[in-house]
C-alpha positions in Angstrom: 122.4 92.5 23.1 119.9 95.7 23.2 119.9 97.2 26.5 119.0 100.7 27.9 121.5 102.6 30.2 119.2 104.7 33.1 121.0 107.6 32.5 121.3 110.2 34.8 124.6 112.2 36.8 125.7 109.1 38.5 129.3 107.8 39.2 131.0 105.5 37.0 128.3 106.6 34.6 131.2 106.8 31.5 132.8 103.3 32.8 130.2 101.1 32.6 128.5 102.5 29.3 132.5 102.1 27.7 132.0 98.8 29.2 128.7 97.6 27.5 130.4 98.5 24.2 133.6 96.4 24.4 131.8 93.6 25.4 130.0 94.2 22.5 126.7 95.5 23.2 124.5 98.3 22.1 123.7 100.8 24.6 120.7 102.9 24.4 120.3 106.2 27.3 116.7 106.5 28.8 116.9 109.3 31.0 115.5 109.4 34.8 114.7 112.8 36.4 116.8 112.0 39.7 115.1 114.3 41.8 112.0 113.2 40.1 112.0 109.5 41.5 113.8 110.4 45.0 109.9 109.5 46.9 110.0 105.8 47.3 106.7 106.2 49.0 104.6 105.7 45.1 105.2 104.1 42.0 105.5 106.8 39.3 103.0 105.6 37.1 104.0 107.8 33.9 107.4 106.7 34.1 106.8 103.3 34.1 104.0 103.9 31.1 106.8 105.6 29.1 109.6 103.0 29.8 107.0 100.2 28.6 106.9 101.6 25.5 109.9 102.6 24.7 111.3 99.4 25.8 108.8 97.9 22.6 109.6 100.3 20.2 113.5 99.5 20.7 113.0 96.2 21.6 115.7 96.1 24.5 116.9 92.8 25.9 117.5 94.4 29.3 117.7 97.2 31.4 121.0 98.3 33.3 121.3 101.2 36.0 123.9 102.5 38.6 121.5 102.1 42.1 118.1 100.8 41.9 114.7 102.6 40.6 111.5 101.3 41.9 109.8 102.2 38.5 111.9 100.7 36.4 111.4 97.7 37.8 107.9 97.7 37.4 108.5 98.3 33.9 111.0 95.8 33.7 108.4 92.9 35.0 105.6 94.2 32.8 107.9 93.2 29.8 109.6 90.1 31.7 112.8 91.5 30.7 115.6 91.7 33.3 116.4 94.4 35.4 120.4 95.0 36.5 121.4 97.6 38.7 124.5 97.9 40.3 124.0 99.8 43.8 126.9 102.1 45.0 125.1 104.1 47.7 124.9 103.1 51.2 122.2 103.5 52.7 120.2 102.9 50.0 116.4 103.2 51.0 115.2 101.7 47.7 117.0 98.8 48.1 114.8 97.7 51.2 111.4 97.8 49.1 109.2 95.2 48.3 109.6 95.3 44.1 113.0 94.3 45.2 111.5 90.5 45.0 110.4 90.9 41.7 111.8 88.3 39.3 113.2 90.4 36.6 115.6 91.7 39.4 119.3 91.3 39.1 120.7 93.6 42.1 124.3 94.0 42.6 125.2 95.6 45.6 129.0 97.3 46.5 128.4 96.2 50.5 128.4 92.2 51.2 126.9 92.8 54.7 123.6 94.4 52.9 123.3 91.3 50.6 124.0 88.5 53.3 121.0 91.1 55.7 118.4 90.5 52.6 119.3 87.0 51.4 118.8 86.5 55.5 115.2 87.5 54.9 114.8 85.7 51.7 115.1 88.0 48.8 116.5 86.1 45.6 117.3 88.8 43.9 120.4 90.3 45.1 123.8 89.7 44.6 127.6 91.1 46.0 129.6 93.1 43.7 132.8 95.2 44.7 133.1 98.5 42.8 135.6 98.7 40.0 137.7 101.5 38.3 138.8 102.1 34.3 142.4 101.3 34.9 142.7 101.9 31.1 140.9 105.2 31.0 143.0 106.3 34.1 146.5 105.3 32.8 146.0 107.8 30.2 145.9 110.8 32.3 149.2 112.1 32.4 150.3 114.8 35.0 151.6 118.0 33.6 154.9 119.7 35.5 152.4 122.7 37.0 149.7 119.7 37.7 152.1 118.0 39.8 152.5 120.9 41.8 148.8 121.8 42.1 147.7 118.6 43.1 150.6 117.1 44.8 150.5 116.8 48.5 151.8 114.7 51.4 148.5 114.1 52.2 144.8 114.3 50.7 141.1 113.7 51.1 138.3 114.1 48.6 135.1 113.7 49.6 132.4 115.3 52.2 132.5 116.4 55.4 128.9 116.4 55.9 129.3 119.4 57.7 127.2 121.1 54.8 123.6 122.1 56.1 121.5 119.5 53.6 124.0 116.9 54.9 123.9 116.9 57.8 120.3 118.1 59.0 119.3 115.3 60.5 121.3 115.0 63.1 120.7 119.0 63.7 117.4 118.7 63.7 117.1 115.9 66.0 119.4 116.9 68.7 117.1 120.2 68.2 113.8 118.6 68.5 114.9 116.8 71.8 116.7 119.7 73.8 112.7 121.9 72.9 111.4 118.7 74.0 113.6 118.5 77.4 114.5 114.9 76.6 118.0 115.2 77.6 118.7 111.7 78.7 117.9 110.6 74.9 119.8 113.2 73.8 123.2 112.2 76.1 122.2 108.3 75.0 122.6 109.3 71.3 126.0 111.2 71.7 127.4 108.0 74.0 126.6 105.9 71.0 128.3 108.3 68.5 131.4 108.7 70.2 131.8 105.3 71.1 130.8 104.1 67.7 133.2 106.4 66.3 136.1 104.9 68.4 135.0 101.3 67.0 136.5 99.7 62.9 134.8 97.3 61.7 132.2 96.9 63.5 128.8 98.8 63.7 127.1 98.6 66.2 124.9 101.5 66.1 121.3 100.1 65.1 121.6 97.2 67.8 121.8 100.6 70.5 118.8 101.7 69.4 115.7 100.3 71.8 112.3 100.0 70.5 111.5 102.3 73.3 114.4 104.9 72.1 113.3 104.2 68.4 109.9 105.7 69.8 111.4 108.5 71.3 113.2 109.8 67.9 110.1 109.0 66.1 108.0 111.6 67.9 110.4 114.6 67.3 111.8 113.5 64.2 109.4 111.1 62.4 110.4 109.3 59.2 108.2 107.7 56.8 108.1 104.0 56.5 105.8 102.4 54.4 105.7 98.7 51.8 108.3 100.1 50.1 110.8 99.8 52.8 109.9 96.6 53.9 113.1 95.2 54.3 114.1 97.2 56.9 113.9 99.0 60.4 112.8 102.1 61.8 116.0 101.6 64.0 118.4 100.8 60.9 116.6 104.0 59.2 117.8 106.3 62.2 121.1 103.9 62.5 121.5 104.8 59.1 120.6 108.3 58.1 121.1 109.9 61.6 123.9 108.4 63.2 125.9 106.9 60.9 126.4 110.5 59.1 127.2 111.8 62.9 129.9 110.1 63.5 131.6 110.0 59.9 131.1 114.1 60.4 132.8 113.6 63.6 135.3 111.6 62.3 136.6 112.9 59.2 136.8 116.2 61.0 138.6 115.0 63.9 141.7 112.9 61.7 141.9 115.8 59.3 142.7 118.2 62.2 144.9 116.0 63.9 146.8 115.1 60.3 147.1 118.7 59.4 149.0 119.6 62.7 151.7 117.7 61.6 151.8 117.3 57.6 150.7 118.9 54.6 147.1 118.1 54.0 144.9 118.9 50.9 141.5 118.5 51.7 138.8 118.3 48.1 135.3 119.3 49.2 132.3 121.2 48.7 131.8 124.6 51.1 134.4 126.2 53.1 134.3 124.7 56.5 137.8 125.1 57.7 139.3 122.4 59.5 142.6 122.2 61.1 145.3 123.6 59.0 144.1 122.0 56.0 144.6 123.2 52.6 141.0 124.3 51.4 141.1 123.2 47.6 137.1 123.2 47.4 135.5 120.2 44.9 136.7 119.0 42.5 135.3 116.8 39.7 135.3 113.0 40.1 135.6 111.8 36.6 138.4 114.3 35.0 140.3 115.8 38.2 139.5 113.6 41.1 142.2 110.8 39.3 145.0 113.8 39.3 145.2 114.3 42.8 145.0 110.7 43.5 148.1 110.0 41.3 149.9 113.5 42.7 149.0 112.7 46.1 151.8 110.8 48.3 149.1 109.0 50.6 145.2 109.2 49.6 143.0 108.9 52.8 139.9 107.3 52.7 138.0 107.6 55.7 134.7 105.3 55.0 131.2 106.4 55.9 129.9 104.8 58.7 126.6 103.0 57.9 128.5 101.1 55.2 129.3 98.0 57.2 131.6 96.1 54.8 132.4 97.2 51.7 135.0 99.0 49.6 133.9 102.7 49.1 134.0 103.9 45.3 137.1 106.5 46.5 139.2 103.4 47.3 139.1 102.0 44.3 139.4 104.9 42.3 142.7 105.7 44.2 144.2 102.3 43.5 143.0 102.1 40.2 144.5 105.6 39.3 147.6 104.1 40.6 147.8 106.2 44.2 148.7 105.2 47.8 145.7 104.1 49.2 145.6 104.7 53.2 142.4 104.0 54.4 140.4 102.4 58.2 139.7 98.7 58.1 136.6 97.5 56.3 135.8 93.5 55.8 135.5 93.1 52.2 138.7 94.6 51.9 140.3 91.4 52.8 138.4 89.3 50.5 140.8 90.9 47.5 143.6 93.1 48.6 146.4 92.2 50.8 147.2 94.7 53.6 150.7 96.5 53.5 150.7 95.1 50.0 148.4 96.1 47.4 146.6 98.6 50.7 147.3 99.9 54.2 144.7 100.0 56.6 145.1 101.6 60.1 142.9 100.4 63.6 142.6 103.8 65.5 143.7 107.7 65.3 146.7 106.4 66.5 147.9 103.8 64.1 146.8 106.0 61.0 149.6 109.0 62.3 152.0 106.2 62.9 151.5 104.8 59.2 150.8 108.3 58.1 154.4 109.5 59.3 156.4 106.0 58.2 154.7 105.8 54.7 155.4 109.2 54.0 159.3 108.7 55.0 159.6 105.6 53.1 159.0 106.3 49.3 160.1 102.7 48.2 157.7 101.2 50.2 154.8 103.1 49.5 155.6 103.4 45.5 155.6 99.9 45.4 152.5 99.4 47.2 150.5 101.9 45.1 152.2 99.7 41.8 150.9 96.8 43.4 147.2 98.2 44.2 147.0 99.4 40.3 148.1 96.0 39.1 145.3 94.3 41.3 142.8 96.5 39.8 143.7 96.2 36.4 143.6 92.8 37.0 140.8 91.5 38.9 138.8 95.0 39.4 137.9 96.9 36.0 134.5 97.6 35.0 134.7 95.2 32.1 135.3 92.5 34.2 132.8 93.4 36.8 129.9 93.6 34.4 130.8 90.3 32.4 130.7 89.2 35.5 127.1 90.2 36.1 125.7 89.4 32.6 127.3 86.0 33.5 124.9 85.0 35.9 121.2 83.1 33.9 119.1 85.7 32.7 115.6 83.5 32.6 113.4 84.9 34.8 113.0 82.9 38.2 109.9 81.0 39.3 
């Protein structure tokens, strides 16, 4: 088949087009402005005008994109062609509008709790998918003598600490607005349900704290837009969400690197120059070429999960075992649903448990080479991006009634 690939600077971007072709198709890039199609508050009329027809001159048998675009779903139904999209962000506001329900709409979605929460409210159209990695793309990258030095570490962590000012704003701004405002009590409310939440796996518990009547107290100092096309969702899962959640992983991620760096070496891979602890500043680095070096050099990759993903298995994780590192990571659900703990994985509980494993994995080299070996074999099994999208293209295409 015909299809066009969204295109735009997304992860796994290179994966899943190498996919398309060794399953034999023919993919064609449409580009998306990104920054262009971030308001989900309107349809972007030209867009959709411009897909139409392009989608008749080529004459594409579907459409395929990494996260889900309003307007190309509109486009999509126009032409009663289908529409897959594979989400990887979480949260993801356009997955909560109402052209979700459209029938050309094949949604996979990375988090299982997010699909069971809209198949709860009666949307057909979504489905669970776990993230994948190129386990044959990966094997190939070999590590050089002076590589293994640059990247090799007792410990590492790529990834943000949404310390960085368009980050983590929200939160900012808020606790601003409500200390001009003298509502203190809110304010002290919001912190108790940050650091307890951030003392809490697997569970989130976050959006349930939030009161209609506290909802209406953030809304007046820190109002956010909800309209049709978030229709799937709550004011309180928005601030749950985009506030919060981001709070706490800040919080988090700041607090286990510090107490990790005390005590081992630790390389941390991310954008600014916040310093924290005695980490090893080694600034960003990029995903697709770089990001798999320090995961193979690494002795144990941490993966520290951002909090308003409820479930699922963050992208980092599987790139780490699918590159063939030690994965060390906090407990998340869907984990358990295809890797076996202290055998393909670790996962710790607390603070406490992650410098426990931290210290034993890193004194036990048999043990955690063969748990890495194990990890890769799993993914190249089970978890490649061939296998994933079969997968999805093995589900009926015809468009439901």
């Amino acid at each position: 088949m015909k299809l066009f690939f969204i295109d735009w600077i997304c992860y796994g971007r290179n994966d899943v087009i190498d996919a398309f072709w060794e399953l034999g198709h023919t993919v064609v890039l449409y580009p998306v402005e990104i920054e262009s199609m971030e308001d989900t508050s309107e349809y972007h009329l030209d867009y959709i005008v411009g897909l139409i027809k392009a989608i008749e001159k080529q004459n594409i048998s579907f459409v395929f994109s990494m996260d889900y675009f309003t307007s190309v779903s509109e486009a999509c139904l126009s032409k009663g062609i289908p529409y897959i999209s594979w989400i990887y962000d979480n949260p993801y506001s356009r997955a909560f509008g109402i052209s979700v329900t459209n029938h050309c709409n094949y949604i996979f979605n990375f988090n299982r709790y997010t699909c069971n929460q809209m198949m709860k409210k009666g949307v057909k159209t979504v489905y669970y998918a776990p993230l994948a990695a190129n386990t044959g793309r990966l094997d190939k990258i070999q590590l050089s003598h002076s590589e293994q030095e640059k990247y090799g570490s007792e410990l590492s962590f790529v990834g943000s600490l949404y310390s960085e000012k368009e980050k983590g704003n929200f939160y900012k701004k808020l606790s601003g607005q409500l200390i001009q405002n003298k509502k203190h009590r809110e304010l002290g409310f919001l912190d108790g349900v940050i650091e307890a939440q951030s003392k809490v796996y697997g569970v989130n518990m976050m959006e349930n704290c939030l009161t209609d009547t506290m909802v209406e107290s953030i809304q007046k100092v820190l109002p956010f837009q909800t309209s049709m096309f978030t229709s799937f969702t709550t004011a309180s899962y928005m601030y749950a969400a985009y506030v919060l959640a981001v709070r706490v992983t800040e919080l988090e991620r700041s607090r286990i690197l510090c107490m990790l760096s005390e005590r081992h070496q630790v390389k941390l891979y991310t954008p600014g120059e916040t310093s924290i602890g005695n980490c090893i500043l080694c600034g960003k680095i990029d995903h697709y070429h770089t990001g798999p070096k320090v995961f193979k050099a690494s002795k144990i990759n941490l993966n520290i999960t951002l909090k308003s993903i409820e479930t699922g298995i963050p992208l980092r994780a599987m790139d780490i075992m699918g590159a063939g590192g030690f994965l060390l990571t906090n407990y998340q659900e869907d984990y358990l649903r295809y890797f076996e703990p202290e055998k393909d994985f670790v996962f710790y509980e607390n603070t406490e448990d992650l410098l426990e494993k931290a210290v034993f994995y890193l004194r036990h080299d048999t043990e955690r080479e063969k748990i890495a070996g194990n990890g890769h074999d799993k993914m190249t099994k089970e978890h490649t991006y061939v296998k994933r999208i079969a997968e999805m293209l093995s589900i009926p295409f015809p468009n439901r009634g």
